[in-house]
C-alpha positions in Angstrom: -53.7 25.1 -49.3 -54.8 26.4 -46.0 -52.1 27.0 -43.4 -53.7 24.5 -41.0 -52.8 21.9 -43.5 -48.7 23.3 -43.5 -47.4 21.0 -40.7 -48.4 18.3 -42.9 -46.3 19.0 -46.6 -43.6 17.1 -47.2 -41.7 19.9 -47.6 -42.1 21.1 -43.8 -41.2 17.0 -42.8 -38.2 17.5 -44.8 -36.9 20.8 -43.2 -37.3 19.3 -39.8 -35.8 16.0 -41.0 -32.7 18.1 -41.8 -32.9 20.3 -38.7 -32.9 17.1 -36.8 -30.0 15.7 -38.2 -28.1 18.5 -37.8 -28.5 18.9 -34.4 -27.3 15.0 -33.7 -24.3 15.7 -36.0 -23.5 18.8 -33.9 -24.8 16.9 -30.4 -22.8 13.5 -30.9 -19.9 14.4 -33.6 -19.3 12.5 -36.9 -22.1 9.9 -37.5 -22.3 7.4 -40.3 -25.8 7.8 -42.8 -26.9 4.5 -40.7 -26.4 6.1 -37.3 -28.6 9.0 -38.5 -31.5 7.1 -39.9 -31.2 5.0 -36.3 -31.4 8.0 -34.3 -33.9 10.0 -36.6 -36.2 7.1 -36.8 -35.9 7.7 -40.4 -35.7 4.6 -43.3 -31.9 3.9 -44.7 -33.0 5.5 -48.2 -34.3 8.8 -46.7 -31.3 9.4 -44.4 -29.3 8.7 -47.1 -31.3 11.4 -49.1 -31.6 13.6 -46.2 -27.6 13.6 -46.2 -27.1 13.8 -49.7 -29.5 17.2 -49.8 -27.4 18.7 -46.7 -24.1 17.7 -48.9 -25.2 19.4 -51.8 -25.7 22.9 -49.7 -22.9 22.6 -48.3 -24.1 22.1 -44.7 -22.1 18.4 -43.9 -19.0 17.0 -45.1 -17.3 14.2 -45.4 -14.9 13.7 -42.5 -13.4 10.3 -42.8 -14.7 6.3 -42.8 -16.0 3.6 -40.1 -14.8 0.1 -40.4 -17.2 -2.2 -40.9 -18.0 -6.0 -41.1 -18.1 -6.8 -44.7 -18.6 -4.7 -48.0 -17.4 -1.2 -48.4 -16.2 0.9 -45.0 -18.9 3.7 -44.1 -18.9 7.3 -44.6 -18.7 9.1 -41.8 -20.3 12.4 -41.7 -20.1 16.4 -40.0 -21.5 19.8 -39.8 -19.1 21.6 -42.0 -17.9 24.1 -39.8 -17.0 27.4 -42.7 -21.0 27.2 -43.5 -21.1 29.7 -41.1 -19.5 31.8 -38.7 -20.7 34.6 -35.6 -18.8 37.0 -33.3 -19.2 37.4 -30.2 -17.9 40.9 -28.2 -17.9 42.0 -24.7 -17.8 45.8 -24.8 -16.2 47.2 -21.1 -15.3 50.4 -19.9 -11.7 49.8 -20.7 -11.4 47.5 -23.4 -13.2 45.2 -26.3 -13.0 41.3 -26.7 -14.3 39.9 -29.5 -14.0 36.2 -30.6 -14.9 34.2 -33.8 -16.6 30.8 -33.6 -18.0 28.7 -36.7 -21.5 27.2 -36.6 -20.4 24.3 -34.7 -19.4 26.6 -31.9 -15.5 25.8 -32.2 -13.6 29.4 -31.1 -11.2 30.2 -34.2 -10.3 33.5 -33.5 -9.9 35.7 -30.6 -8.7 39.1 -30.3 -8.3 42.1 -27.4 -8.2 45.6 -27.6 -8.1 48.8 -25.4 -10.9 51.5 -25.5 -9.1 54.1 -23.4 -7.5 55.9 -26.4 -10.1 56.6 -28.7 -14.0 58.2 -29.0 -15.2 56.5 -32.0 -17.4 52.7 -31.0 -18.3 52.3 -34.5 -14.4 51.9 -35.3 -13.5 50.0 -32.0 -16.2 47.6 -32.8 -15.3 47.4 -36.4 -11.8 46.7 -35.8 -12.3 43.9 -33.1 -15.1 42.1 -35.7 -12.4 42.3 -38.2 -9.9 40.9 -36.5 -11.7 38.2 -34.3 -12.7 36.7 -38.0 -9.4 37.2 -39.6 -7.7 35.2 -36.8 -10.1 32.6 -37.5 -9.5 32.5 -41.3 -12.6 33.4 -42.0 -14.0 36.1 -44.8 -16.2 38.9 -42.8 -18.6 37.8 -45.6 -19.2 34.8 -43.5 -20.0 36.1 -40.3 -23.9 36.1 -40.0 -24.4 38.2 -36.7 -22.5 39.7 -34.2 -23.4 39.7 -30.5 -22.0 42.3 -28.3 -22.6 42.6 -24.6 -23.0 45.6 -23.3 -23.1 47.3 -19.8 -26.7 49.2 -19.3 -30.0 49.1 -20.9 -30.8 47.6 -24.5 -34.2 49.3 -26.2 -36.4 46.0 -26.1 -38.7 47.7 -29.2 -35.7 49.0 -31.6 -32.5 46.9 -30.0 -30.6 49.9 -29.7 -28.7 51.3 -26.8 -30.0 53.8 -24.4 -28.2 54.1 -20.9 -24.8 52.9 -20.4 -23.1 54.7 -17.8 -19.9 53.0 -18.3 -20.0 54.1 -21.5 -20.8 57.8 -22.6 -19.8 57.4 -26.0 -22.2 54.8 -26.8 -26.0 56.2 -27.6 -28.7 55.6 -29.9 -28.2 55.3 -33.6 -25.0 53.0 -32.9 -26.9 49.8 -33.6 -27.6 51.4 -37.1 -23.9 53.0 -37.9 -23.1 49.4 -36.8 -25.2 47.4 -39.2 -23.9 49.9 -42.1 -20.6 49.8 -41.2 -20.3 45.8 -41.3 -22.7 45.1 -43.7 -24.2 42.1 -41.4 -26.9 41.4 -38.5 -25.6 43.6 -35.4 -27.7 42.9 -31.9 -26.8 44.8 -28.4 -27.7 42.6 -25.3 -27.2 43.8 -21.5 -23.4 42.1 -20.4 -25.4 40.2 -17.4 -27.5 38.8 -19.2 -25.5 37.2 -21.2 -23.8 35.8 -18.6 -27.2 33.9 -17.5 -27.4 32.8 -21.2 -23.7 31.2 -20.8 -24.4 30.0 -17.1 -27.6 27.8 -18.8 -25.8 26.5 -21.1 -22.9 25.1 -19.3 -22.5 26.5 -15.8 -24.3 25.8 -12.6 -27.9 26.9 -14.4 -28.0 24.0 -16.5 -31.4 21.9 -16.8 -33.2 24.8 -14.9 -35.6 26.7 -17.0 -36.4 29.2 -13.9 -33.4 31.0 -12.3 -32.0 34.4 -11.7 -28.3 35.6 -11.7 -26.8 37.9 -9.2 -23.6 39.6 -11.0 -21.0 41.1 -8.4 -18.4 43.1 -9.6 -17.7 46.7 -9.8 -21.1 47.4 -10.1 -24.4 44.7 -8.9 -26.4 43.7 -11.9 -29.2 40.6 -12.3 -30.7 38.5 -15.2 -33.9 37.0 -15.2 -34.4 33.6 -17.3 -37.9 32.3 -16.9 -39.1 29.3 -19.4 -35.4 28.9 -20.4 -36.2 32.8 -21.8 -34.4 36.3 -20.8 -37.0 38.8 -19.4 -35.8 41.8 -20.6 -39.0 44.2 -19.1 -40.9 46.6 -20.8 -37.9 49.6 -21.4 -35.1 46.6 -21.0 -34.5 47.2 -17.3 -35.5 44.3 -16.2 -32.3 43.4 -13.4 -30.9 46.8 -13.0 -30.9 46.1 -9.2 -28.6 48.1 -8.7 -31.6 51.1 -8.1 -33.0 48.9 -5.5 -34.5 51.2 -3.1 -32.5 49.7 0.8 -32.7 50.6 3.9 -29.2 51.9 5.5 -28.1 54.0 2.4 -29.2 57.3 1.4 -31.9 57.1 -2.4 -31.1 59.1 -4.8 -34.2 60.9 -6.7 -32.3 61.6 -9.7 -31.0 58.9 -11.5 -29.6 61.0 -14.3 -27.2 62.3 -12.0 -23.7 60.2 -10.8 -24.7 59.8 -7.5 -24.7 55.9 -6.6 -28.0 54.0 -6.6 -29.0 52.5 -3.5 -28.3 49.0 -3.4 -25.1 49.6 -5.5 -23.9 51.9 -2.3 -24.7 48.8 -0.3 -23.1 45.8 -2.1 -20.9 47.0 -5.0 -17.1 46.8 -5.6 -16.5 49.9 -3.0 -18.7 49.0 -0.1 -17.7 45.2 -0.3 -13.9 47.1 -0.4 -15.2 49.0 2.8 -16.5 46.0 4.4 -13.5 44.4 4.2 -11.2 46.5 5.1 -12.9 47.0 8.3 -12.7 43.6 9.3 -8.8 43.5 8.8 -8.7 42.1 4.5 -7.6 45.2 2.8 -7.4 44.7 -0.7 -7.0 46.7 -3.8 -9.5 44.8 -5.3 -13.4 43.9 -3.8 -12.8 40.2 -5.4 -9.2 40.0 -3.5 -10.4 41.3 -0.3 -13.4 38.0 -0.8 -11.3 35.6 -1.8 -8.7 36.5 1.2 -11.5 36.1 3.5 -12.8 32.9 2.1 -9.0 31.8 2.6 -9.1 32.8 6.2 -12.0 30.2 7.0 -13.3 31.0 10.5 -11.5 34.4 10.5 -13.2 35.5 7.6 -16.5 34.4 8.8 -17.7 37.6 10.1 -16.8 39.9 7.4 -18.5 37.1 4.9 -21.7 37.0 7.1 -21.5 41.2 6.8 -21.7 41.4 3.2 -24.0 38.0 2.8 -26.7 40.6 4.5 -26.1 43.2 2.4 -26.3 40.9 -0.5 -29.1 38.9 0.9 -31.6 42.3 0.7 -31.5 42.5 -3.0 -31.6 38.7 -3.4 -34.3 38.7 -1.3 -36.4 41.3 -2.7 -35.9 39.9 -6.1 -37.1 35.9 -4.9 -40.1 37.5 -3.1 -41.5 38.8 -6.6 -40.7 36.0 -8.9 -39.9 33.1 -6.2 -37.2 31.3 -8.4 -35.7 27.9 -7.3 -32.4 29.0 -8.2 -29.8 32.0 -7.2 -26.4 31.9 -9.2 -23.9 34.3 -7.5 -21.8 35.5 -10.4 -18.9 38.4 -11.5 -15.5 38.5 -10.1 -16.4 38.8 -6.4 -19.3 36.5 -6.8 -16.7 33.7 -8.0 -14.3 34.8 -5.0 -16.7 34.1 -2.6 -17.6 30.8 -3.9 -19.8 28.3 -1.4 -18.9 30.5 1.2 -20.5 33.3 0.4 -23.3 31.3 -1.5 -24.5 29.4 1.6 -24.8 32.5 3.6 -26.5 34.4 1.4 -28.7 31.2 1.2 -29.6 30.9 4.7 -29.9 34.8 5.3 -32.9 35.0 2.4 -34.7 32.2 4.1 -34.3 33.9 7.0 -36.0 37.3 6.3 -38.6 35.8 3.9 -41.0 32.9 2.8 -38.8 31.9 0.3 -35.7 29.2 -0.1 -34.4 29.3 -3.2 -31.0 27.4 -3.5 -27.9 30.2 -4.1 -25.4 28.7 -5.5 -22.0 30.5 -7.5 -21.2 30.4 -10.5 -19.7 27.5 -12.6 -17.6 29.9 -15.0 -14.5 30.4 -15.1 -13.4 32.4 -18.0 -15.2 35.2 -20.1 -19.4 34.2 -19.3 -20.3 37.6 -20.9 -18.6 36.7 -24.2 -19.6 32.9 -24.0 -23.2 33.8 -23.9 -22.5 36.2 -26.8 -21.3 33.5 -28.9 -24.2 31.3 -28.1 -26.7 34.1 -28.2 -25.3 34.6 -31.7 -25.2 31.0 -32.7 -28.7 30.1 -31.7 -29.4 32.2 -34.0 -27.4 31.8 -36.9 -28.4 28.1 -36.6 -32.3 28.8 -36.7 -31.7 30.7 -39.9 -29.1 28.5 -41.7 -30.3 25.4 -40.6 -34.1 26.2 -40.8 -33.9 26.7 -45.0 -32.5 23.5 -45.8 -35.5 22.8 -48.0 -35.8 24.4 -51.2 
């Protein structure tokens, strides 16, 4: 049969039948066979089959009954969630966080550890995966792919590692040691831009396709989603605008050396710091010395308006290239600075520039990086479980 002919079998109608189905049950919660044929189009005797072939592989369960009118009360019916499971880990300077969800994206399992005190990644990571699935109950057997974000630039070619400057210790070859040493799917993705992946799915990106995140914390970072896709460039550099060549800083022309990038001088964690201490917030931290300014109101006004132009030269440069309709302002002092620092930022881009994308902050809370690992992680475990439910 030529391939031409494929979309046609009944086999490939069945798979996406099932994919269908699955989605609804995981979209909408238990549904009765009924409900699925009604909102799969499909006849009351092949949703019935459809769910009986997804009960024998173990894919749905039977969670309870719906009362009826007459006759017999209807089965109601779920993703089971042990068919699968995924970890998600947010690798930092200082410390690990990993987290265990199952396939329906339920968090079981959650642990924390500290990095200062040892020199061996393979065992950090292998001890927070451990962990994050034994909290959840579930056998490491069962986890299908681990997602950990990590600061610097992910190979796009082999997936492995090959700057981080927060972490020396991490390198090429890890991604393989990884992979041996758990026995299961391992993938590195840039921190960032997993925190675009998370602020799509339920943050102030969703329903836009086309957007780029700003990440503000103790370093400047940026993530570029385009068609609903990560760009991760050529060498995986894509967003490191951190080397953005500024005016009002001095370049450094050796980036293997410690001396700060450019924009990084201009914006990060110590000139923000700077910034604000000059206009009377000093704070330990950059995201305190924000969020005390944003408290102010008017008083903080100037010093916000400061540090929206510095901010506003990297946003800037970035719109003018790929002219996105949306800016999320993310990291710690991103989220301190809120609408206040948003709308500045907003109106300084439009001001040097033929652009007016709409800047808005970010609508996490808690832990983006490792929420986008978890769906990273998930979207794939779901492609490969639920995409060979045809035998």
């Amino acid at each position: 049969m030529s391939a031409t002919r494929l979309p046609g079998t009944p086999r490939l109608l069945r798979a996406l039948n099932d994919r269908a189905a699955l989605e609804l049950l995981l979209e909408q919660g238990p549904l009765t066979r009924a409900r699925i044929g009604e909102l799969t189009g499909l006849s009351k005797v092949t949703a019935s089959q459809l769910v009986e072939r997804l009960e024998e592989r173990g894919l749905v369960t039977r969670v309870g009954e719906q009362a009826g009118g007459r006759g017999p009360n209807a089965q109601l019916y779920a993703v089971r969630p042990g068919s699968a499971y995924v970890v998600g880990v947010d690798v930092g300077a200082e410390r690990v966080v990993a987290a265990c969800a199952d396939i329906t994206g339920a968090v079981m399992g959650r642990v924390e550890q500290s990095t200062k005190d040892t020199d061996d990644p393979v065992g950090v990571v292998h001890n927070a995966v451990v962990q994050a699935a034994s909290s959840a109950g579930a056998e490491l057997s069962s986890v299908r792919r681990v997602v950990l974000g990590t600061p610097g630039l992910v190979d796009p070619g082999t997936g492995d590692i090959t700057f981080a400057f927060n972490l020396p210790r991490w390198h090429r070859g890890l991604l393989a040691a990884l992979r041996e040493d758990l026995h299961t799917p391992v993938v590195f993705e840039n921190d960032v831009n997993l925190a675009a992946v998370a602020e799509a799915q339920s943050g102030a990106a969703q329903g836009t396709a086309d957007f780029v995140l700003v990440w503000l914390d103790a370093g400047v970072g940026l993530a570029i989603m385009l068609g609903g896709r990560l760009h991760h460039g050529s060498s995986g550099a894509a967003g490191e605008i951190g080397y953005l060549p500024v005016p009002g800083v001095p370049i450094p022309r050796d980036v293997s050396k410690r001396a700060k990038p450019a924009f990084q001088q201009l914006a990060g964690a110590d000139a923000v710091r700077a910034v604000a201490a000059e206009h009377g917030f000093a704070a330990a931290g950059a995201a305190d010395a924000v969020r005390a300014a944003v408290a102010a109101g008017a008083d903080g006004g100037p010093m916000l308006d400061e540090l929206a132009r510095r901010l506003a030269l990297g946003v800037a440069s970035t719109c003018v290239v790929l002219d996105p309709p949306l800016v999320v302002l993310a990291g710690e002092v991103g989220r301190a600075g809120g609408a206040a620092l948003a709308e500045r930022v907003q109106h300084e881009v439009a001001a040097i520039t033929l652009v007016r994308p709409r800047v808005v902050s970010t609508g996490l809370t808690e832990e983006p990086i490792l929420r986008g690992a978890l769906r990273t992680a998930l979207d794939a475990v779901r492609d490969e479980v639920f995409g060979s439910t045809v035998g």
